[in-house]
C-alpha positions, -999 to +999 in steps of 0.1 A: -158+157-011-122+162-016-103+167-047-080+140-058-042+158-048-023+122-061-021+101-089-006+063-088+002+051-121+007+016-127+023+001-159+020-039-175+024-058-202+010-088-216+018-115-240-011-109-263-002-088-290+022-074-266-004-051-253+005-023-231-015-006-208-018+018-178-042+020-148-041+056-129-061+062-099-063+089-081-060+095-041-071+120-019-034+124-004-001+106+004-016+091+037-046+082+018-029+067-005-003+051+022-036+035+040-038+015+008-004+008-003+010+004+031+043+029+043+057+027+007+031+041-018+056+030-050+054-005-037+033-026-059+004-051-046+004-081-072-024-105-071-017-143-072-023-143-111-007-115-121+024-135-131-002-155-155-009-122-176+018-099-170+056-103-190+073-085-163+060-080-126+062-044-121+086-032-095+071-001-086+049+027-100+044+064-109+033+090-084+027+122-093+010+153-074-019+170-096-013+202-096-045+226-103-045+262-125-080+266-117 
């Protein structure tokens, strides 16, 4: 199994409480990730009720390459 090499960080928020919150998950690569996401991995794949919840439909998100000490 290969180690995660990408993480895709996605941020909301709701109108309860104005509640924050961030989902990360975690890919094995940029074409990996791509396969998912389509040819722009920053593009954002909404579902129909997501402008139900949400206060602002995110545009994009956060990717960032895990780098490894070890």
């Amino acid at each position: 199994m290969t180690k995660p090499s990408i993480a895709r960080i996605w941020r909301g928020r709701t109108a309860r409480h104005r509640d924050r919150f961030v989902t990360i998950s975690y890919w094995e690569n940029v074409p990996a990730m791509s396969r998912f996401a389509g040819p722009d991995p920053t593009r954002i794949h909404h579902l129909d009720k997501d402008s139900d919840y949400l206060l602002e439909l995110p545009k994009s998100v956060q990717i960032l390459r895990i780098v490894s000490s070890t």
